[in-house]
N, CA, C and O of each residue as an XYZ file, in Angstrom:
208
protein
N       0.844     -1.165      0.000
C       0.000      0.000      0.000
C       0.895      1.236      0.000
O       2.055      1.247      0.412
N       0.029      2.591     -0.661
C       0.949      3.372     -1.025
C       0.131      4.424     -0.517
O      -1.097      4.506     -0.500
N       1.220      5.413     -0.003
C      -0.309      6.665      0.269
C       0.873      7.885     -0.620
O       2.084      7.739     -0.458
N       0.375      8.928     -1.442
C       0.964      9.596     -2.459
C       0.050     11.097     -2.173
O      -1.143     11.218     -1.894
N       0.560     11.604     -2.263
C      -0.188     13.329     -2.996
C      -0.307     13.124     -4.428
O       0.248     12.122     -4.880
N      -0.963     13.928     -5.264
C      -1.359     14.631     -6.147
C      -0.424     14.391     -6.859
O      -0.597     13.252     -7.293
N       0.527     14.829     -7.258
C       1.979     15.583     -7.509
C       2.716     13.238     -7.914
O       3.256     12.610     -8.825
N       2.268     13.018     -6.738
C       3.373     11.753     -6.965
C       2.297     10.385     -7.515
O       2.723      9.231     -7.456
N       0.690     10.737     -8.114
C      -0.042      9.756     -8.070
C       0.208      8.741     -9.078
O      -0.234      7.593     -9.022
N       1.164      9.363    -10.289
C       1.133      8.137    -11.643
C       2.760      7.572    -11.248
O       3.210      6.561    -11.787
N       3.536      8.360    -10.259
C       4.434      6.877     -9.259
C       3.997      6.004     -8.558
O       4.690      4.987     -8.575
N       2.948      5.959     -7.810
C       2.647      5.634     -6.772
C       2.244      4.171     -7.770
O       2.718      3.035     -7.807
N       1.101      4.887     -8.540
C       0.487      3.481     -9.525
C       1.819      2.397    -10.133
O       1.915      1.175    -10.024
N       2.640      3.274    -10.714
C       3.431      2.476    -11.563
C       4.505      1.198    -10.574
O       4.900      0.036    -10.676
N       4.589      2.369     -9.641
C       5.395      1.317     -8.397
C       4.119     -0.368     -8.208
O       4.393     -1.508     -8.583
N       3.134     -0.016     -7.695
C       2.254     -0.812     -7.564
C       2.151     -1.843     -8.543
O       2.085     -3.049     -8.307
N       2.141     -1.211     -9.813
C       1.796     -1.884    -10.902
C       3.142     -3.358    -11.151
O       3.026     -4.575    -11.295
N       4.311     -2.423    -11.094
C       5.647     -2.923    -11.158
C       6.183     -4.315     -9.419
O       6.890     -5.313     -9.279
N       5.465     -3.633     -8.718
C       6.076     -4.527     -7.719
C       5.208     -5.862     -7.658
O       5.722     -6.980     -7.676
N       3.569     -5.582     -7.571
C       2.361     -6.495     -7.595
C       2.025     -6.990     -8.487
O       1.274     -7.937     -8.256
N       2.242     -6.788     -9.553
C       1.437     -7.343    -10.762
C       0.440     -7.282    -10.825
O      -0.007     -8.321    -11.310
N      -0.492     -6.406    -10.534
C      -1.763     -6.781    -10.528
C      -2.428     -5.331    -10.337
O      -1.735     -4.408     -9.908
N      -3.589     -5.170    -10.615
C      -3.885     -3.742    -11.430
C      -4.627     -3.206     -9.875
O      -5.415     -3.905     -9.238
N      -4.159     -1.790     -9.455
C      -4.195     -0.584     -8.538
C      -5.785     -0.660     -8.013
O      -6.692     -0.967     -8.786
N      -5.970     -0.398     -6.850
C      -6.860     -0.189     -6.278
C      -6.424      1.321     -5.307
O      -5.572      1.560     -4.452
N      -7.688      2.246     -6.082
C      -6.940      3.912     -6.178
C      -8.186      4.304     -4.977
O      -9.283      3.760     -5.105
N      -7.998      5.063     -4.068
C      -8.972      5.248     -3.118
C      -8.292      6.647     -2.629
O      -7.120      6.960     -2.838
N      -9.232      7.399     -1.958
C      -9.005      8.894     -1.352
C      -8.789      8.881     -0.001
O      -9.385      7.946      0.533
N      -7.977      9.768      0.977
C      -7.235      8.842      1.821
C      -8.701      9.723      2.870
O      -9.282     10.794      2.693
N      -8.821      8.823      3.753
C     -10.294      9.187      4.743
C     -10.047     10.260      5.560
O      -8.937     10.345      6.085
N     -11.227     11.437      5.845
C     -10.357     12.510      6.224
C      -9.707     12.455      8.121
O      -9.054     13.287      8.750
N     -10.079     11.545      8.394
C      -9.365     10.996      9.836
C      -7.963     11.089      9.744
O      -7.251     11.666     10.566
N      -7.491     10.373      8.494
C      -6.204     10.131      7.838
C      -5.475     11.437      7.586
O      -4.419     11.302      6.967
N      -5.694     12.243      7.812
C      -4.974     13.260      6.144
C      -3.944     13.726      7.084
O      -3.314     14.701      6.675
N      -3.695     13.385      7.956
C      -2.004     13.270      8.738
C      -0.903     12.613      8.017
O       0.308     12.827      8.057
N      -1.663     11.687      7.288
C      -0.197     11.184      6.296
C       0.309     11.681      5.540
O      -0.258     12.565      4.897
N       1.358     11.385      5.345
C       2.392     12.073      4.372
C       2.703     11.457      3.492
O       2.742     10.247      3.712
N       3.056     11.902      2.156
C       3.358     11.335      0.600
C       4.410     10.162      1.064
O       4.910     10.239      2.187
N       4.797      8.880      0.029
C       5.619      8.468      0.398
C       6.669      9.122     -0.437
O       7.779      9.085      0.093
N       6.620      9.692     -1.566
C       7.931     10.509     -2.077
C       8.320     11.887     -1.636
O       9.327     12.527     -1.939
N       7.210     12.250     -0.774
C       8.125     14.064     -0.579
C       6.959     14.059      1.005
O       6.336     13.166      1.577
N       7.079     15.145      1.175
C       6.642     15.534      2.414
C       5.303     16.210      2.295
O       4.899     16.748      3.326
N       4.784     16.259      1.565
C       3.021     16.845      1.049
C       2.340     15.702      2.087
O       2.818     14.620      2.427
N       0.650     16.516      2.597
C      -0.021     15.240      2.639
C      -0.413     14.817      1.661
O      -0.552     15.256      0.519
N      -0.655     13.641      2.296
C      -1.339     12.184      1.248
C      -2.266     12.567      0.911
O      -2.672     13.446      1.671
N      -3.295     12.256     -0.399
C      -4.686     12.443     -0.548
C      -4.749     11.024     -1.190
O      -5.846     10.465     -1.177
N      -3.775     10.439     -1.703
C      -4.567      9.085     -2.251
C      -4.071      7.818     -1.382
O      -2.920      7.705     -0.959
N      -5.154      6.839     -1.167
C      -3.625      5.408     -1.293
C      -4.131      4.251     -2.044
O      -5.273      3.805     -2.157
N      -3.174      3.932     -2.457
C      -2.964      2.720     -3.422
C      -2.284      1.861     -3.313
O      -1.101      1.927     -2.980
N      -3.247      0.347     -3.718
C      -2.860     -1.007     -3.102
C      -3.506     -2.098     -4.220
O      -4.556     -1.918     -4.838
N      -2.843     -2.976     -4.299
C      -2.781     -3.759     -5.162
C      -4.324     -4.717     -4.959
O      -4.917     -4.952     -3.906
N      -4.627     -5.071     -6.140
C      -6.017     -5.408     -6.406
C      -6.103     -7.118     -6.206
O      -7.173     -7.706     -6.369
């Protein structure tokens, strides 16, 4: 699972795509959540993505 901003969302997929094999399950991160942080830079998260 991947949690990404805006800015890092067609890495986030391709990583997914590349590590899992198996096609992205793209979701908006819940607003309880929005403490997380991108995994490539320091933005919050708005998406996460996890293999299907």
């Amino acid at each position: 699972m991947i949690y990404c901003c805006k800015t890092h969302v067609e890495q986030g997929l391709d990583d997914i795509v590349d590590k899992h094999e198996a096609v992205p399950i793209f979701e908006n991160v819940p607003e309880e959540k929005e403490l997380l942080l991108c995994e490539y830079c320091t933005n919050t998260a708005e998406y996460k993505i996890s293999a299907g």
